[in-house]
C-alpha positions as CSV (number, residue, x, y, z in Angstrom):
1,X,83.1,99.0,93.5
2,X,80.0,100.5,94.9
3,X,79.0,97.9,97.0
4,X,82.8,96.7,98.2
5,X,84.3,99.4,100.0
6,X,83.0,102.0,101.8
7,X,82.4,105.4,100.6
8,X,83.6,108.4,102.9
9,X,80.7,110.6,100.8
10,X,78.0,108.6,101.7
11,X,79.6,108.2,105.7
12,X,80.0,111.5,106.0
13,X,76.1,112.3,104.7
14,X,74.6,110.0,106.8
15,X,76.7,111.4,110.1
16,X,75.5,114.8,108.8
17,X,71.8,113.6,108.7
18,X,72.2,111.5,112.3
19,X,73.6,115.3,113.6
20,X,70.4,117.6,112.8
21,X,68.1,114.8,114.1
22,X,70.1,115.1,117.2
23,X,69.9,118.3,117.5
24,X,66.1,118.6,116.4
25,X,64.7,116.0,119.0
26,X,67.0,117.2,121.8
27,X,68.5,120.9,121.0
28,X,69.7,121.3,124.5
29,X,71.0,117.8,125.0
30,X,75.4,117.1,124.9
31,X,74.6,114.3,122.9
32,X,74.4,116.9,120.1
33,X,77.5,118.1,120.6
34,X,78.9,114.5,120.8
35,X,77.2,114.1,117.3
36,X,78.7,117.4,115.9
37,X,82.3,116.2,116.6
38,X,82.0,112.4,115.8
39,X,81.1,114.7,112.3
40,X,84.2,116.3,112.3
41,X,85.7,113.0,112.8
42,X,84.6,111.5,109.7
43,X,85.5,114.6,108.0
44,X,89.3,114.2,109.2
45,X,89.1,110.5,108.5
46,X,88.1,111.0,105.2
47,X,91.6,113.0,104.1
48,X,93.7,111.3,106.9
49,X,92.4,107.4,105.3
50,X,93.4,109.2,102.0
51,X,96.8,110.0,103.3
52,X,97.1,106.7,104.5
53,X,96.7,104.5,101.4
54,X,98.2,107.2,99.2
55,X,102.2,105.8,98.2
56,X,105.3,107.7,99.9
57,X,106.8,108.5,96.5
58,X,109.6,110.7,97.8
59,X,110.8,107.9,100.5
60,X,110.4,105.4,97.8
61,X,112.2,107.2,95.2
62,X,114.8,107.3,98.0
63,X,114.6,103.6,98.2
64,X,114.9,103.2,94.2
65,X,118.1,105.4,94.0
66,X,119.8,103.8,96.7
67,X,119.1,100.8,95.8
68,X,120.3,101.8,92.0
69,X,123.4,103.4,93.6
70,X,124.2,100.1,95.5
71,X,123.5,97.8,92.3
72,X,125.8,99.9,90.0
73,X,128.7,100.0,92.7
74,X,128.9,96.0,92.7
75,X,128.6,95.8,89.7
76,X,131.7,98.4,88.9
77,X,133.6,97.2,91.5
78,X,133.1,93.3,89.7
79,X,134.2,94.6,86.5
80,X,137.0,95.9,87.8
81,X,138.2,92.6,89.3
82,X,141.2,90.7,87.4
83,X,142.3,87.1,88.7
84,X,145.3,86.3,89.1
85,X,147.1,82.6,89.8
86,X,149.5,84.2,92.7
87,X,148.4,82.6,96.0
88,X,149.2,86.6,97.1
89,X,146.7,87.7,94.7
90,X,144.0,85.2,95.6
91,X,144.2,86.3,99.1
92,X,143.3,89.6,98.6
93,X,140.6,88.7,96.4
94,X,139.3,87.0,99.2
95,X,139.0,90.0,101.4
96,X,138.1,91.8,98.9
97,X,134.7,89.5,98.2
98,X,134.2,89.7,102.2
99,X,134.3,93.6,102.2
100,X,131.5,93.4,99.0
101,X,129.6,90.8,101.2
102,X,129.6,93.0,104.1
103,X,128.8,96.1,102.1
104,X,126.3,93.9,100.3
105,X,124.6,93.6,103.8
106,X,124.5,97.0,105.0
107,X,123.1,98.8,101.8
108,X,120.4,95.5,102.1
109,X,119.9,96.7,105.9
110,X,119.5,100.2,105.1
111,X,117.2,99.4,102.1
112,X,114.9,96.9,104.2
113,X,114.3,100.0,107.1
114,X,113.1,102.0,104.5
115,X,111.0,100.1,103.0
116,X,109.7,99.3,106.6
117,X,109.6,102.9,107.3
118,X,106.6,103.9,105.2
119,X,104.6,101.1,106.6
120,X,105.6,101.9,109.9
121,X,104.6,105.6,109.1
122,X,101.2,104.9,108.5
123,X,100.5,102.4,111.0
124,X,101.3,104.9,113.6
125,X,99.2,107.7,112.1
126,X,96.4,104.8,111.9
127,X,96.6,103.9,115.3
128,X,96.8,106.9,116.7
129,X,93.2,108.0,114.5
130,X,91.8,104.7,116.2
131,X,92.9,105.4,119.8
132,X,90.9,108.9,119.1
133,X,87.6,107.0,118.3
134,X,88.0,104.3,121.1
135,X,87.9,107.5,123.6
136,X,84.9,108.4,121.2
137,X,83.1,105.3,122.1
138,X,83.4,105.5,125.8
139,X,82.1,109.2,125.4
140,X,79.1,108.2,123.6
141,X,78.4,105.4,126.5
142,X,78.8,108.2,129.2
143,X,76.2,110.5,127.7
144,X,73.7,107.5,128.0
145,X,75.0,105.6,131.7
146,X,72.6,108.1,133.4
147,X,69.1,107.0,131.5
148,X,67.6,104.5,133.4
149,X,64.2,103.4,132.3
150,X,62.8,102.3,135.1
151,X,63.6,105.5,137.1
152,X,62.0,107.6,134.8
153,X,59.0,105.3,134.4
154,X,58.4,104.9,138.3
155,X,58.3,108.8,138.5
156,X,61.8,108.7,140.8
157,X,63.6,111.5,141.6
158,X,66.9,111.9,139.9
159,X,68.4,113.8,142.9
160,X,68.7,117.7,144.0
161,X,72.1,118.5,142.1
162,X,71.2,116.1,138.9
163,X,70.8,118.1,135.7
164,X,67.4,118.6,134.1
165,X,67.0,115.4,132.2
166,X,66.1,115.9,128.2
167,X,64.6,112.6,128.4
168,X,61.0,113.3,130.3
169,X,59.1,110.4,128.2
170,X,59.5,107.0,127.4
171,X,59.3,107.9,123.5
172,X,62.3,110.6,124.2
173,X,64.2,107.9,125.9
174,X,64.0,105.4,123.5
175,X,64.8,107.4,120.8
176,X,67.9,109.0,122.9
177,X,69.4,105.1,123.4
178,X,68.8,104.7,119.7
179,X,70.3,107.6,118.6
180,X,73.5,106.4,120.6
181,X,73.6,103.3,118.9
182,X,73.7,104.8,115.9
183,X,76.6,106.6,116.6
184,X,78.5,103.9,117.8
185,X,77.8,102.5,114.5
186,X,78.9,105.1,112.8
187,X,82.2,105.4,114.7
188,X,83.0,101.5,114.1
189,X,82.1,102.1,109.9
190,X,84.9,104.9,110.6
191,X,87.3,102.6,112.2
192,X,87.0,100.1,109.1
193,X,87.3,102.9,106.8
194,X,91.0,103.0,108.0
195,X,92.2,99.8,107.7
196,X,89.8,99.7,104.3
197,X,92.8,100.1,101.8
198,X,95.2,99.6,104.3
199,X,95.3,95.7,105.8
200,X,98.1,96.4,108.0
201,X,97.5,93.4,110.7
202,X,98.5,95.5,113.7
203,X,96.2,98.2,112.6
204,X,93.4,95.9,111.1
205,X,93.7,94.4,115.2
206,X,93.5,97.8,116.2
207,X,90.2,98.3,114.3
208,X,88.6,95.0,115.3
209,X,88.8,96.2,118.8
210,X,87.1,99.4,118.1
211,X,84.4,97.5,116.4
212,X,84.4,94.9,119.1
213,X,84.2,97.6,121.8
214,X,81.3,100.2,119.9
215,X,79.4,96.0,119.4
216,X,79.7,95.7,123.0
217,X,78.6,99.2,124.4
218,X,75.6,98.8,122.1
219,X,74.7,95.3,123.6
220,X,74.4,97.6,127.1
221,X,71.8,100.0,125.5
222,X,69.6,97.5,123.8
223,X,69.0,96.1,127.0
224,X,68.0,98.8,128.3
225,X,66.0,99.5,125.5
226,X,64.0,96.2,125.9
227,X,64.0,96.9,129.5
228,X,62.4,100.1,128.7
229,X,59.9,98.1,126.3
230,X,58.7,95.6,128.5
231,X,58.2,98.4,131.7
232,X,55.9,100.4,129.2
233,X,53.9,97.0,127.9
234,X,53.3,96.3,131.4
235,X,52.1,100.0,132.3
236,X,49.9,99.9,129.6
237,X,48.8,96.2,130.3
238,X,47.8,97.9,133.9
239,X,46.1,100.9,132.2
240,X,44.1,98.6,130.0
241,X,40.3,98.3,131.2
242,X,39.1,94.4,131.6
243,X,37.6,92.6,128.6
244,X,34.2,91.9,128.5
245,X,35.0,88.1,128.2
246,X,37.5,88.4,130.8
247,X,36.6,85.8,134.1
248,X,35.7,88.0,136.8
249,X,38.4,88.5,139.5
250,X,38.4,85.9,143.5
């Protein structure tokens, strides 16, 4: 099973290891602090997915003894049945089966809601833990709208009332996109590790779009990362002194 499922030990190590690089490349940067709660996240996911696939035994013991109760008071109340050839008779056993029938149907109805309840429990405790890391997401793509590769390349001024910028080099930019990738990818392995044992399809849905969303938001920073690429190759392409076996220039 090491290979098949995801393993909340091994997510929550390499979030911890993603945090202190963070925090060692950029100590002063929010992105750290962003990386400290997306920890905290998978620490909560990690009891709260637990809670999630473990069984409601008291609601289904509830289920069992009411079902029980209803089973063993049809079956009394058909034992204690006697037929009789008056048409009188016959009439009231009629009504009689049509009062079982109906009570027949209600236990059913009340068995059937709560049975539905514990699934409908945990869905809402799963989608609420999702809506929580698709504001996550949109975090982590704030703290990276700002870098723009080409500004910072071209020497431009950010502005009088901007922040100080943690990113002052193309290597510290680079590695600032790519650290926000990898939390996005962190926070979609989270996501799946919620639906993981439970395949609830509203929920699974629910996941997907997390996924879908954290795929998307990365798609934005690797072009900017190839963006960033190609500007340095052509500054160092400029830098570069002619080749000996270069033709000479009109």
């Amino acid at each position: 099973m090491q290979y098949k499922s995801l393993n909340t030990n091994r997510l929550l190590e390499t979030q911890q290891r993603l945090a202190e690089r963070i925090k060692a490349r950029f100590p002063t940067a929010g992105l750290g602090a962003v990386a400290n709660e997306l920890l905290r996240m998978v620490e909560d996911a990690k009891v709260r997915a637990d809670a999630i696939r473990r069984p409601n035994w008291p609601l289904r013991a509830g289920v069992a003894l009411l079902s029980l109760g209803a089973l063993g008071l049809g079956l009394r109340l058909a034992t204690s049945v006697e037929v009789h050839t008056d048409l009188k008779d016959a009439m009231g056993l009629f009504q009689f089966v049509e009062a079982v029938l109906r009570a027949s149907f209600f236990f059913g109805a009340v068995v059937l809601f709560l049975v539905s309840l514990e699934i409908r429990m945990k869905r809402r405790r799963a989608l609420g833990a999702l809506h929580e890391l698709r504001a996550m997401a949109h975090i982590i793509d704030m703290h990276q709208v700002a870098k723009d590769p080409e500004r910072l390349l071209r020497g431009m001024a950010a502005g009088p009332k901007a922040p100080p910028q943690t990113t002052t080099t193309p290597e510290d930019l680079n590695r600032y996109l790519n650290y926000c990738n990898e939390l996005l990818a962190i926070l979609s392995k989270v996501a799946a590790l919620y639906v993981q044992d439970f395949p609830d399809a509203p929920a699974v849905a629910a996941a997907d779009q997390v996924e879908n969303l954290c795929t998307g938001l990365s798609q934005k920073i690797w072009q900017k990362i190839m963006v960033l690429d190609q500007l340095v190759g052509e500054q160092e392409w400029a830098k570069a002194p002619p080749r000996a076996d270069s033709p000479p220039g009109p």
